[in-house]
Each structure stands twice: as C-alpha cells, then as structure tokens.
C-alpha positions in Angstrom: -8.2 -6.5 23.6 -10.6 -8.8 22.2 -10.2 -12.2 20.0 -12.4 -13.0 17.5 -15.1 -14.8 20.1 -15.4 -11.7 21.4 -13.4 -12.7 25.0 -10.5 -11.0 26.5 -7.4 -12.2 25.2 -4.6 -12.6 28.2 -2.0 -12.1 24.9 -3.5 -9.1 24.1 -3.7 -7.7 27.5 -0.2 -8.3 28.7 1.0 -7.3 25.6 -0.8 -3.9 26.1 0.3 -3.7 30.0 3.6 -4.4 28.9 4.1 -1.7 26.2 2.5 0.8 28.7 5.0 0.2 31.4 7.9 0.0 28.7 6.1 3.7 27.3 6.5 4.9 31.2 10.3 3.8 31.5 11.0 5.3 28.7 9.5 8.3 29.5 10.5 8.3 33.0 14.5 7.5 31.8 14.1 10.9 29.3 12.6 13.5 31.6 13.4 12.6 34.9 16.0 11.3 37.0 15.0 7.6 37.2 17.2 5.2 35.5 15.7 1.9 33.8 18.5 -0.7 33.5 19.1 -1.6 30.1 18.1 -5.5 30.8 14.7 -4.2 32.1 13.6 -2.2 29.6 14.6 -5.3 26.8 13.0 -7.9 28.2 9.6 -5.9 28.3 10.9 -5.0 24.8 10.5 -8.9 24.1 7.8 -9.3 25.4 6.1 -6.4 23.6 7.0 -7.8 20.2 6.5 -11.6 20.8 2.9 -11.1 22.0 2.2 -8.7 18.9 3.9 -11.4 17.2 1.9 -14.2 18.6 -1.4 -12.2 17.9 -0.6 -11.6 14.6 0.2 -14.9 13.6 -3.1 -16.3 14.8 -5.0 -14.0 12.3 -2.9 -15.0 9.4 -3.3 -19.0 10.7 -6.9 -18.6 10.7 -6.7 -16.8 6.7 -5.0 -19.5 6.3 -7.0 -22.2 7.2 -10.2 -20.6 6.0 -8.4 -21.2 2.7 -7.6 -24.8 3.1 -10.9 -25.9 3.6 -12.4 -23.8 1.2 -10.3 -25.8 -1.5 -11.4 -28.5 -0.1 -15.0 -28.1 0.0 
C-alpha cells in the first residue's frame, strides 16, 4: 500500500478496496443467492486493472528515468 516515499498511495488503496469488494461479489454471486449485475461487477473490474495499471507504470517510468540521467551524467 505504500509508494516508494514510504506514504500511502490513494491508487494503491482503492485499487485494493476495489478488488476486495469485486472478490466478495464474486463470491457472494457463486454461493449464495445475491445477484451482482453484470455492469457492477465490470466497472470495478476496470477499475481493478487500471489502478494496477497505473501503479505499475510509475515503477517502470521511474526505471526509466533513472536510466536517462544516468546516460547523461
């Protein structure tokens, strides 16, 4: 849940509530009698895999430019 300064990342921690409540309607939609509609369950879908999206593209932007101005030094 942390970035790299060591604070709480808001990405990171909507991401995770996200993919916990998406877990639950899953689970909820298999075993009991609750139905999730299909247009709830993909939007947190989305949102589950553009945050982990978004988090992983700021550790590759960061190799990235670690790079850069090591060729530059």
């Amino acid at each position: 849940m942390f970035s790299e300064g060591g604070e709480v990342s808001s990405k990171r921690v909507v991401t995770a509530m996200c993919l916990l409540f998406m877990l639950i309607a899953f689970t909820s939609n298999l075993f009991c009698d609750y139905t999730v509609e299909q247009h709830m369950f993909e939007s947190l879908q989305w949102i589950v895999m553009a945050g982990l999206g978004f988090t992983a593209s700021e550790k590759f932007s960061e190799i990235i430019r670690n790079r850069k101005n090591q060729n530059h030094e």
